[in-house]
VEXDREN-2710 file (C-alpha; in Angstrom, 1 decimal):
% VEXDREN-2710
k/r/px/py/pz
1/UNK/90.0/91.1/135.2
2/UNK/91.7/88.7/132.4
3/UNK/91.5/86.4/134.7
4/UNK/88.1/86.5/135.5
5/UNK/87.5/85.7/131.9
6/UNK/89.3/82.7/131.7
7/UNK/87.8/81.2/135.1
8/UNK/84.2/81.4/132.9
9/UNK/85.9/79.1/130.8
10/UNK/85.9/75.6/131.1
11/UNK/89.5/73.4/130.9
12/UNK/88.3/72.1/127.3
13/UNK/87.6/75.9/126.6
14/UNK/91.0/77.1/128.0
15/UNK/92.6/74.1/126.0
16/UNK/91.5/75.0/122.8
17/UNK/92.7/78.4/122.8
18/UNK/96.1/78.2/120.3
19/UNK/96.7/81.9/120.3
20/UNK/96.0/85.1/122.2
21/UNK/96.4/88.5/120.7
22/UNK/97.0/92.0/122.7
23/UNK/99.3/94.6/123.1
24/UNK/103.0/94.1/124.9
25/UNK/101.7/94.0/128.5
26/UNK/104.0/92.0/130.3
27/UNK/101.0/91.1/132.9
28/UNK/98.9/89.8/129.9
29/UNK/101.8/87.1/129.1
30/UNK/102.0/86.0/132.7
31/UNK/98.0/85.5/132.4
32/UNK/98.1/83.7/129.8
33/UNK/100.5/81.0/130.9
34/UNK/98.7/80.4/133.8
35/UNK/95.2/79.9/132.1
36/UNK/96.2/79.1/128.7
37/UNK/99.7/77.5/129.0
38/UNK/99.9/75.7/125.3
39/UNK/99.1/79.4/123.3
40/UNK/101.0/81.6/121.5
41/UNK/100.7/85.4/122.1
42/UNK/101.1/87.8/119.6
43/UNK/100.7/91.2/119.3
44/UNK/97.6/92.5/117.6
45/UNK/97.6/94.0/114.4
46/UNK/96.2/97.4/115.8
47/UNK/99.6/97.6/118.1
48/UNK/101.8/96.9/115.6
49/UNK/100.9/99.6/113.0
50/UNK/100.4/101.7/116.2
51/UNK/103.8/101.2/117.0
52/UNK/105.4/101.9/113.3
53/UNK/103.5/105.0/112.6
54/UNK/104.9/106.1/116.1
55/UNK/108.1/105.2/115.4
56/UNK/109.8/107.8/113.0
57/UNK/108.4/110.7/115.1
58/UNK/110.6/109.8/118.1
59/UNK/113.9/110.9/117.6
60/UNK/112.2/114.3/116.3
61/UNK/110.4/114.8/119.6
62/UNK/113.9/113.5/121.4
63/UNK/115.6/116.4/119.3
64/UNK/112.6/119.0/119.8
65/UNK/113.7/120.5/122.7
66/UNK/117.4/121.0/121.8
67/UNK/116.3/123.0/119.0
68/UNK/113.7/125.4/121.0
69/UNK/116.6/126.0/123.2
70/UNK/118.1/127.6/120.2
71/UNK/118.1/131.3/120.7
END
C-alpha cells in the first residue's frame, strides 16, 4: 500500500522527499529505500512519546504476575 503511494509520484517527486516519518516498522524502511533512496527516516513524534509513557509500566506488568502468585 506504501508503495502504491510512491508509484503516484513522479521521480522529481520521490527525489525531493529528504525525510520520512513513521513508526519502527522494519517493512516501512525497506520501502523507503527503494522509492525514496536519498531520505532519512525518523520516527514520528506520536511514537516516541508513545513509547516513553509505555516504558516505566513494563517491568511492573513483567513483575505483576509474580506477585498475584503470592498466596
Amino acid at each position: 500500500m506504501f508503495g502504491l503511494f510512491f508509484q503516484t509520484l513522479t521521480p522529481e517527486q520521490r527525489a525531493s522527499i529528504r525525510v520520512v516519518a513513521g513508526d519502527g516498522a522494519r517493512w516501512i524502511d525497506s520501502c523507503v529505500h527503494e522509492w525514496c533512496p536519498n531520505a532519512e527516516r525518523a520516527p514520528d513524534g506520536f511514537h516516541i512519546v508513545s513509547w516513553t509513557s509505555d516504558a516505566p509500566d513494563n517491568p511492573r506488568k513483567q513483575q505483576k504476575p509474580l506477585f498475584c502468585a503470592i498466596p
